[in-house]
C-alpha positions, 0 to 999 in steps of 0.5 A, spaced: 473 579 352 478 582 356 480 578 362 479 581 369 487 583 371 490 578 377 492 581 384 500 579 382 498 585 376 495 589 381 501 587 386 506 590 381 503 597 378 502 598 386 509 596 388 507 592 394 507 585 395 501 580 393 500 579 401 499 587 401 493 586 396 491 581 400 490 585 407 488 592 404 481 586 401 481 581 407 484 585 412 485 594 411 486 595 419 493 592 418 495 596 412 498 603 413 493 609 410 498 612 405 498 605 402 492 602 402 489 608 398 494 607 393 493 599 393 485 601 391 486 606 387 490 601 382 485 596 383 479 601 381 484 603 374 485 596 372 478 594 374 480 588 379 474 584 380 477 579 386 475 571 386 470 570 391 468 563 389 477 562 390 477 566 396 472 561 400 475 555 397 482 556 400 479 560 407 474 555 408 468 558 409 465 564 406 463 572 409 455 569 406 450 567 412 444 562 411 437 564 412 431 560 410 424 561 411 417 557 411 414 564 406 419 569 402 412 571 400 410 573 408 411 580 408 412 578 416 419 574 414 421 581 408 421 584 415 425 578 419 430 578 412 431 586 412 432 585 420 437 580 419 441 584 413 441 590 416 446 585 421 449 582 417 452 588 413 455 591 419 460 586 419 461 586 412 457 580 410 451 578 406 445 574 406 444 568 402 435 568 402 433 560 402 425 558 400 423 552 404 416 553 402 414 549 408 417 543 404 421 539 408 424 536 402 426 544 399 428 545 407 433 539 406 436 541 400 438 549 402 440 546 408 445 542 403 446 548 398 448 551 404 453 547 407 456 546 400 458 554 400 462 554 407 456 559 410 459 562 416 452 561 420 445 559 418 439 562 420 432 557 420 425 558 421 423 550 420 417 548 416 416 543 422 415 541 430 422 536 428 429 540 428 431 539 420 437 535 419 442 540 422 449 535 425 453 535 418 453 543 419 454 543 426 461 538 424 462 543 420 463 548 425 457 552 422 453 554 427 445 555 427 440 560 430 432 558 430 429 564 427 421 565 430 421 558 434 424 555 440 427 549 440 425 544 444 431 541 445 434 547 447 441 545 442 440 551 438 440 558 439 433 562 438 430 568 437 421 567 437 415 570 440 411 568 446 406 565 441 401 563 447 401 570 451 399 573 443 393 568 443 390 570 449 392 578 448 387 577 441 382 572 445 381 576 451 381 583 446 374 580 442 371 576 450 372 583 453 368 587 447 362 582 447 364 576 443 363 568 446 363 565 439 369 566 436 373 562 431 380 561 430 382 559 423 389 557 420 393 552 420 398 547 418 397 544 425 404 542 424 407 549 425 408 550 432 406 557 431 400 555 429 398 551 435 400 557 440 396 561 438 391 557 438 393 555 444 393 560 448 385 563 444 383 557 448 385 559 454 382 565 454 375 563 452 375 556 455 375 560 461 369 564 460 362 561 462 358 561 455 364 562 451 365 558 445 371 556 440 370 553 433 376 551 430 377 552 422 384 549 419 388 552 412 392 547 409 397 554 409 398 561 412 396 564 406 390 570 403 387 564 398 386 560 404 384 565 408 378 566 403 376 559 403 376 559 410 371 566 409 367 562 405 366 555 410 364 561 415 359 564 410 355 558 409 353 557 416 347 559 419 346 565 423 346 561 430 352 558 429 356 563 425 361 566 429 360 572 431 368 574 431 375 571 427 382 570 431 386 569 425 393 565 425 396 570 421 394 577 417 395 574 411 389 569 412 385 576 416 387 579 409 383 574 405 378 573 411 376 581 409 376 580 403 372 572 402 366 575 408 364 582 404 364 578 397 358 573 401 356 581 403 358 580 411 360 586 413 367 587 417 366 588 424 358 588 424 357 582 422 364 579 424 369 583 427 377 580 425 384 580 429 390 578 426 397 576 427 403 579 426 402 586 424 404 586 417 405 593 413 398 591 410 394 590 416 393 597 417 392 599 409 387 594 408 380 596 406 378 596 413 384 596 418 386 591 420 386 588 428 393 585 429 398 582 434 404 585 433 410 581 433 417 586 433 419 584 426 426 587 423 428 586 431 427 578 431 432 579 424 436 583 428 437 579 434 438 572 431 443 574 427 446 578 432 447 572 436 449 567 430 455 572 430 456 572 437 457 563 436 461 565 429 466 570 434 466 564 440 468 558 434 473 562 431 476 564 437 475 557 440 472 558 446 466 555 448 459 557 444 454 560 450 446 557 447 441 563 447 434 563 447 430 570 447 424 571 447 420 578 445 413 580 447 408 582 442 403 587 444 396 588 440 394 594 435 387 594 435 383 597 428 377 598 426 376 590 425 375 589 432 372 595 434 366 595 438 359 596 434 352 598 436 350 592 441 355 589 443 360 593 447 364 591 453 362 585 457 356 580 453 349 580 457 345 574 456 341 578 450 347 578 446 349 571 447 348 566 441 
């Protein structure tokens, strides 16, 4: 098999000096044009492939920025992904994608692989209330960014939601088209997310007079967990089932339409269903979906553009400015939620349960 060809090989067909070639791959602004045309065309004849892996041992970092999710099955976290690469292309950079699966362990050992490969920042939706180990980045100089969560702390830069406001925009929407009890399904309880929304349902409905909130908690946000959940609000009886469902995720709201119709509850005449998120699905499920939207690719986005904005202040040794952004979310109410006959507006008491 042939051997790739050196950068002293392409440095000699074109006539230039090995620093030459150097800057028309890491630096081309500095080259002049006539130059640096001829420099690439020899590259693409000769078939250069550059050394990365060298490259990066020897400039201490890389053009890579980490990111890591709790699910790169979400659809909600493909469109966080798609907001960050776009970002990060614009500069010339890729994306490293990590899994941590809400496995704090597997959140560990990214945070490490990481660190191993000198990213040039780090973007992380944590799996739990608890920062993950960060201190061996930050002595390394490698900044980190929170993607949909707020650091308690405030030590680290942030990108999220206003979860609690999203909670009441779902409440207040199934309180208002006639719904007093209303469950909120979804869970770990140790996601910071999770326990927003739910706190802000139970604002809503705790400050109603007959108002009642049944809580269901998932093990995961997730279609399968969504079905199970389906499954305990089925077997509850005509009293005590209720008659509307905030689910933490679209995911788990997916899973709830698809669990209710299999035990014959129809969708939203026997139970109406809001989501969270507003996934791409939500709209093409089997009856539209109901969802607070979160701005998804725009979360991405801006996270990376504030890790940039800490790369271009560390690298010019200037003082790091931490940010925390907030977004609104706003709600996109479908079919599942719509009113039905016999209950629209305000509850009397003959719809009460």
């Amino acid at each position: 098999m042939r051997s790739s060809p050196s950068i002293k090989q392409v440095a000699a067909a074109a006539g230039v000096s090995v620093g030459t070639v150097s800057n028309v791959l890491n630096k081309p602004d500095v080259v002049a044009e006539a130059t640096r045309l001829r420099v690439n065309a020899v590259i693409a004849q000769l078939g250069f492939v550059r050394n990365e892996s060298a490259r990066q041992l020897r400039a201490g970092s890389s053009r890579a920025v980490g990111l890591l999710v709790i699910d790169a099955a979400n659809p909600f976290f493909a469109d966080v992904a798609r907001g960050v690469e776009d970002a990060v292309q614009q500069v010339g950079g890729v994306v490293l994608l990590g899994n941590s699966a809400g496995d704090g362990e597997r959140e560990r050992r990214y945070l490490e692989l990481f660190e191993q490969q000198r990213v040039r920042g780090v973007l992380i939706a944590p799996t739990g209330d608890q920062n993950p180990p960060l201190e061996s980045l930050t002595r390394l100089g490698i900044p980190v960014v929170f993607v949909d969560r707020y650091p308690e702390d405030l030590a680290y830069s942030s990108v999220s939601v206003d979860d609690v406001a999203g909670g009441r925009l779902a409440a207040s929407h199934l309180v208002e088209t006639g719904h007093r009890r209303i469950a909120f399904v979804g869970g770990p309880s140790s996601l910071r997310q999770v326990r927003d929304r739910k706190q802000g349902a139970e604002e809503v409905v705790g400050a109603t007079q007959d108002g009642i909130l049944l809580v269901i908690s998932t093990p995961a946000l997730t279609t399968a967990a969504g079905r199970m959940a389906a499954d305990e609000i089925a077997t509850l009886d005509d009293r005590q089932r209720p008659t509307a469902v905030f689910a933490a995720n679209d995911l788990i709201a997916i899973g709830l339409l698809s669990g209710l119709a299999a035990h014959g509850l129809r969708v939203p005449e026997d139970v109406a269903i809001v989501g969270y998120d507003d996934i791409e699905f939500a709209e093409a499920a089997a009856v539209p979906l109901s969802s607070v939207r979160q701005p998804r690719i725009e979360l991405g986005r801006c996270a990376a553009e504030l890790l940039f904005t800490q790369i271009r202040a560390l690298e010019a040794h200037r003082p790091v400015q931490l940010e925390q952004v907030r977004f609104d979310c706003n709600l996109v109410v479908r079919r599942s939620s719509a009113p039905t006959a016999g209950r629209a507006g305000a509850a009397s008491p003959a719809t009460r349960l």
